[in-house]
C-alpha positions as CSV (number, residue, x, y, z in Angstrom):
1,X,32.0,-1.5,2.2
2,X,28.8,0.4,1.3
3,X,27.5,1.0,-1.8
4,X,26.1,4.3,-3.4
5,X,22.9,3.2,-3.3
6,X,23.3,2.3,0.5
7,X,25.1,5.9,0.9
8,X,22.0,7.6,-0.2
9,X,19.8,5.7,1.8
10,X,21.7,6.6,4.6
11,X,22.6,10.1,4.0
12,X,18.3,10.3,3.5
13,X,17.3,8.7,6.8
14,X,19.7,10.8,8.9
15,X,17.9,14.0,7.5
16,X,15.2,16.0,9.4
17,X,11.9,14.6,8.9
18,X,10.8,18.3,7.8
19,X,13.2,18.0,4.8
20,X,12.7,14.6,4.5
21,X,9.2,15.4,3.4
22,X,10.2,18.2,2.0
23,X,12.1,16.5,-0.4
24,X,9.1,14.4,-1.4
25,X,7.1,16.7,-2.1
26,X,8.9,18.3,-4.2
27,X,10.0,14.8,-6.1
28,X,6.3,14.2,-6.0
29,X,5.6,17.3,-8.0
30,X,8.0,17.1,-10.6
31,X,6.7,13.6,-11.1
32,X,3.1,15.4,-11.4
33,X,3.9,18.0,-13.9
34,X,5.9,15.1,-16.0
35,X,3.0,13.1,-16.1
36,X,1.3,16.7,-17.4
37,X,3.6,17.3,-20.0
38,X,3.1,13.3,-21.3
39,X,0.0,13.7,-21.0
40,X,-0.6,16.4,-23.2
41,X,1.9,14.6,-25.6
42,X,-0.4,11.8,-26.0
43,X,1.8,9.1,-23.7
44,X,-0.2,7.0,-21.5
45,X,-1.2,8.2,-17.9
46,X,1.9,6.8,-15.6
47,X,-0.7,6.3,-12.6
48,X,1.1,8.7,-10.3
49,X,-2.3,8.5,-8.1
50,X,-1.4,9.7,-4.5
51,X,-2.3,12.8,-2.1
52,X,0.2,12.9,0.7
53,X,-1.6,15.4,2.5
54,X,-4.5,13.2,2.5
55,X,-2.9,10.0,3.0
56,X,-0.5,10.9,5.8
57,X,-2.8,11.7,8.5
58,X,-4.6,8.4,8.0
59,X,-1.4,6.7,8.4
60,X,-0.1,8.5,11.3
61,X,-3.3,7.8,13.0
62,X,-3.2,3.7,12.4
63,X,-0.1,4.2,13.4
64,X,-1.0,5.5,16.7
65,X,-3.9,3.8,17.4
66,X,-1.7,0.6,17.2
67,X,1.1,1.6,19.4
68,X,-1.3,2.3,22.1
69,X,-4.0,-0.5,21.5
70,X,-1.2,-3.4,21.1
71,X,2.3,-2.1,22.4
72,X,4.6,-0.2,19.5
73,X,6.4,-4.0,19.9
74,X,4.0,-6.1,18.9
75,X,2.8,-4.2,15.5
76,X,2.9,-6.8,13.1
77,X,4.1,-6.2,9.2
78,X,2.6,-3.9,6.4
79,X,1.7,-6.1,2.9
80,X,0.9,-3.1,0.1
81,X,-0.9,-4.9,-2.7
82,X,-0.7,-2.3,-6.2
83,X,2.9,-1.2,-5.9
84,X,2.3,1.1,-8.7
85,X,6.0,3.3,-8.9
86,X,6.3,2.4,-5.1
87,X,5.2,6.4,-3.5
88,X,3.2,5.4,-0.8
89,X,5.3,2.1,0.0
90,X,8.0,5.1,0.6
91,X,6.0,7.2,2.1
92,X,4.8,4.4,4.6
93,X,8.0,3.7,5.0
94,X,9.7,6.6,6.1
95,X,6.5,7.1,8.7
96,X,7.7,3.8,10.2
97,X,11.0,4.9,10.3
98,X,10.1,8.2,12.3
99,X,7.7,6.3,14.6
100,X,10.5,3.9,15.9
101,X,9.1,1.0,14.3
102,X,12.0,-0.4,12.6
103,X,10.9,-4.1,13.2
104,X,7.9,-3.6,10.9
105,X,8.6,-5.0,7.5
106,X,7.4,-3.9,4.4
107,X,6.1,-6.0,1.7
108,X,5.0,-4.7,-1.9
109,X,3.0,-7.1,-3.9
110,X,2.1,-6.1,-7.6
111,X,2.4,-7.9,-11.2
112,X,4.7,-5.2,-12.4
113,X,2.8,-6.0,-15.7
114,X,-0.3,-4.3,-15.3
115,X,-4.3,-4.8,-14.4
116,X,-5.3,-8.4,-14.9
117,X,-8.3,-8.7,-16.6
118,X,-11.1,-7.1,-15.0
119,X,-14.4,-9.7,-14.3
120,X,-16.3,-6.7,-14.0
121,X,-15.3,-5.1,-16.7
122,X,-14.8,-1.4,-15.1
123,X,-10.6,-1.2,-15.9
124,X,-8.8,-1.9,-19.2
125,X,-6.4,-4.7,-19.2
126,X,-2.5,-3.5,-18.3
127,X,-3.4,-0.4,-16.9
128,X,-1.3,0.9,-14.5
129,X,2.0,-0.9,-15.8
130,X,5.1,-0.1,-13.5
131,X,8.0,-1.6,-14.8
132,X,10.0,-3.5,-11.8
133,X,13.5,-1.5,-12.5
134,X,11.3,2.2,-12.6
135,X,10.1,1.0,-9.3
136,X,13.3,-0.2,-7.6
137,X,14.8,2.8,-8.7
138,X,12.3,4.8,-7.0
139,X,12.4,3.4,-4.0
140,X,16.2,4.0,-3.9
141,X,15.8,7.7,-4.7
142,X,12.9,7.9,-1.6
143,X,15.8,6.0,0.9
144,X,14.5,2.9,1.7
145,X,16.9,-0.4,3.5
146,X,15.7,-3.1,1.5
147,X,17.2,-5.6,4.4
148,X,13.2,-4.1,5.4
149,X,11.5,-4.0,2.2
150,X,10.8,-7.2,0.3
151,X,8.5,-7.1,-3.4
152,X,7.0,-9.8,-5.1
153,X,6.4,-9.7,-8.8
154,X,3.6,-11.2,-10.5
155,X,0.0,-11.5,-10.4
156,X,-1.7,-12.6,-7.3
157,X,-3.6,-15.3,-8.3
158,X,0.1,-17.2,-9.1
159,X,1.9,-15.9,-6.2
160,X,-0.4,-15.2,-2.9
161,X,-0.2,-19.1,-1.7
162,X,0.6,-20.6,1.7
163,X,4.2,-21.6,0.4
164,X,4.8,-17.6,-0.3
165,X,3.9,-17.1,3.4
166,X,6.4,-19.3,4.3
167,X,8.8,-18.3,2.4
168,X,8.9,-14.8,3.2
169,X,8.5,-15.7,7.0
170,X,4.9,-13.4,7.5
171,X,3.4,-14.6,10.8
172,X,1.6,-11.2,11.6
173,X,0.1,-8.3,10.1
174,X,-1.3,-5.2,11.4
175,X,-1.3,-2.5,8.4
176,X,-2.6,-3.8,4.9
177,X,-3.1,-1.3,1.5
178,X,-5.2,-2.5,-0.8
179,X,-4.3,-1.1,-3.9
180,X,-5.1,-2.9,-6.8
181,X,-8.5,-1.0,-8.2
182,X,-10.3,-4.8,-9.2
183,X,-12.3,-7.2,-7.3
184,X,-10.7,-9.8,-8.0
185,X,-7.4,-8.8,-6.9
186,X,-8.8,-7.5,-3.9
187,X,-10.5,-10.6,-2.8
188,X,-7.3,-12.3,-3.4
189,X,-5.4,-9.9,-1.5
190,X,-7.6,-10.3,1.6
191,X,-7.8,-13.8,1.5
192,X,-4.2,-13.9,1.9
193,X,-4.0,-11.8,4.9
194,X,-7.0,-13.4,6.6
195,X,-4.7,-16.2,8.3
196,X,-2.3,-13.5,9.2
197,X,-4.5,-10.7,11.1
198,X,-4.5,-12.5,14.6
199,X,-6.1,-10.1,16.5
200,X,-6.4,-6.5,15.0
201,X,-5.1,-4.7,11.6
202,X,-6.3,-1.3,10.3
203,X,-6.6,-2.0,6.4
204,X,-6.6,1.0,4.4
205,X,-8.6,0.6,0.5
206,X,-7.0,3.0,-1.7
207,X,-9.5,2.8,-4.5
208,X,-13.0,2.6,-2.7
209,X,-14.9,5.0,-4.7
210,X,-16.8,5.3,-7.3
211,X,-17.0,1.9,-7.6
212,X,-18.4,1.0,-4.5
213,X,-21.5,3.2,-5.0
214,X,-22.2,0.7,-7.8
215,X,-21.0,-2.4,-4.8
216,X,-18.0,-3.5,-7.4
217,X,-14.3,-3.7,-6.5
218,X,-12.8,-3.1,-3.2
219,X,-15.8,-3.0,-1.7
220,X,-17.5,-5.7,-3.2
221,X,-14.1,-7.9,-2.5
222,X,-14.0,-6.7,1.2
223,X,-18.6,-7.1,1.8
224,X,-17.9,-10.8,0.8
225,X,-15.0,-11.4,2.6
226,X,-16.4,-10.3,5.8
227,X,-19.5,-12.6,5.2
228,X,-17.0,-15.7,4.5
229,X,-15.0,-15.0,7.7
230,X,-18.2,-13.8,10.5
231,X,-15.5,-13.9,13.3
232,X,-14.2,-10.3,11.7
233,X,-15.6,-7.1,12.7
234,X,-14.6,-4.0,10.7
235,X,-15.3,-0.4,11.5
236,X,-14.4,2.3,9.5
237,X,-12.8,5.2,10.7
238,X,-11.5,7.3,7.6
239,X,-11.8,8.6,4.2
240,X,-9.3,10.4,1.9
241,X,-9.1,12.3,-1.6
242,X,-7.0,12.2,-4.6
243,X,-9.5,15.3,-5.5
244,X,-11.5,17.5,-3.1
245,X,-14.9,15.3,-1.8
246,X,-14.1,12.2,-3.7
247,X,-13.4,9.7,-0.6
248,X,-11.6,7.5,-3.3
249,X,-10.3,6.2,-0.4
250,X,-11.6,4.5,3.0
251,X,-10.0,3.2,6.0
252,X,-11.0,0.2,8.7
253,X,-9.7,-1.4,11.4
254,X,-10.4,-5.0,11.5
255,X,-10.2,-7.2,14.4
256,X,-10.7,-10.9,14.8
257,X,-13.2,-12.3,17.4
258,X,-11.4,-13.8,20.6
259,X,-12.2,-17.3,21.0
C-alpha cells in the first residue's frame, strides 16, 4: 500500500517534463520572493542560491557527454556535497529521470548544521543552515523515490571515511557537485571521491568564484588535489551564473590516467 508521500512522487514523475519544470519554476520563485520578504524583515538569508536556467544546460551536457563517451549503462553515481534545501539534488534528479538513467543514485552529503569553521576565514560559522526535516520535505514536494536518493548528515570531516563507502555500497562515480563554498570541505569532498572516479567524471564546483581569483576555496581545494593525485587530468568545459557575468560556477571533466 502506498503512502501519500509515494502518491505524489508518483503522480510528479508521470507528468510532462514541460510541466514538470514548469512546476519548479514556479515553486522556485515563490521560494525567491519569500526569501525577499524575510529578507526585508531582517530574518537571515535561507541560501536559496541556484539559477536553473544556468545550471540545467551544464547538466544536460555532462549528461550527454557521458552517455556517449561511456555507454548510458555504465554512468556511475552522483555524490552532491552542500545539500543546502536540496533544489539542485531535485533538479538533478528529475534530469536523470528524463534521461533514462534510473540506475544512477543520488547521494546528498551536508551537516544540515551549517558552515564549519572556515580556515580561511572568507564565510561566517553556520551559514547556510538547512534543517534536515525542511530538506526532506522539499525533496518530497520536487518528487523524488528515495529507494534512489540516500543523505548523510553531518560534517565531512566525521563522516566521509572508507567505512561510509562501504556502507552505502559506492563503487563508481561519474557526476560530483561540489557545493560546500570552503576549502576545507572541498578538499574533503574530493578526496573522498578520488578512489571512486575509475576512469572519467565531469565534476561541477558550484561556488568557484570570487574566491578563486584570490586561489582560496574550491579552487584552491581542487589546484592541490590535482597536484596530490598527477594521474588526473581535468579540463574545464563550462561556467554558469547565479548573476549575469559572475561565473560563480565552473565545470570539469576529470579523467584518470590508464595504467
Amino acid at each position: 500500500m502506498t503512502t501519500p508521500r509515494e502518491s505524489l512522487q508518483i503522480v510528479f514523475s508521470r507528468l510532462p517534463r514541460w510541466l514538470r519544470n514548469s512546476l519548479r519554476r514556479t515553486r522556485w520563485w515563490l521560494r525567491w520572493a519569500k526569501w525577499r520578504l524575510l529578507a526585508h524583515r531582517g530574518y537571515p538569508n535561507p541560501s536559496l542560491f541556484i539559477n536553473e536556467g544556468e545550471l540545467l544546460p551544464q547538466f544536460r551536457e555532462a549528461l550527454r557527454y557521458l552517455q556517449e563517451k561511456m555507454g548510458a549503462e555504465n554512468i556511475g553515481d552522483l555524490l552532491e556535497f552542500g545539500v543546502c534545501q536540496g533544489t539542485s539534488l531535485g533538479l538533478m534528479y528529475d534530469e536523470l529521470l528524463d534521461a533514462g538513467l534510473n540506475h544512477v543514485r543520488l547521494f546528498g552529503f551536508d551537516s544540515f548544521a551549517g558552515l564549519p569553521h572556515d580556515v580561511e576565514g572568507e564565510w561566517e560559522e553556520g551559514r547556510f543552515l538547512a534543517h534536515w526535516e525542511d530538506v526532506v520535505d522539499s525533496l518530497d514536494q520536487q518528487g523524488i523515490d528515495w529507494k534512489r536518493v540516500s543523505l548523510v548528515k553531518g560534517f565531512y570531516e566525521d563522516t566521509l571515511t572508507e567505512e561510509l563507502i562501504a556502507e552505502l555500497g559506492l563503487h563508481k562515480v561519474s557526476l560530483i557537485m561540489i557545493d560546500c563554498d570552503l576549502y576545507s570541505s572541498a578538499k574533503e569532498a574530493l578526496d573522498f571521491c578520488e578512489p571512486l572516479i575509475l576512469d572519467e567524471a565531469v565534476v561541477f564546483f558550484d561556488d568557484w568564484n570570487p574566491l578563486a581569483k584570490a586561489n582560496k576555496g574550491e579552487k584552491r581545494a581542487f589546484d592541490e588535489f590535482l597536484q596530490e593525485h598527477p594521474e588526473f587530468e581535468a579540463v574545464a568545459v563550462g561556467v554558469y551564473d547565479y548573476t549575469p557575468g559572475d561565473q560563480c560556477g565552473k565545470v570539469f571533466r576529470v579523467s584518470r590516467a590508464r595504467a
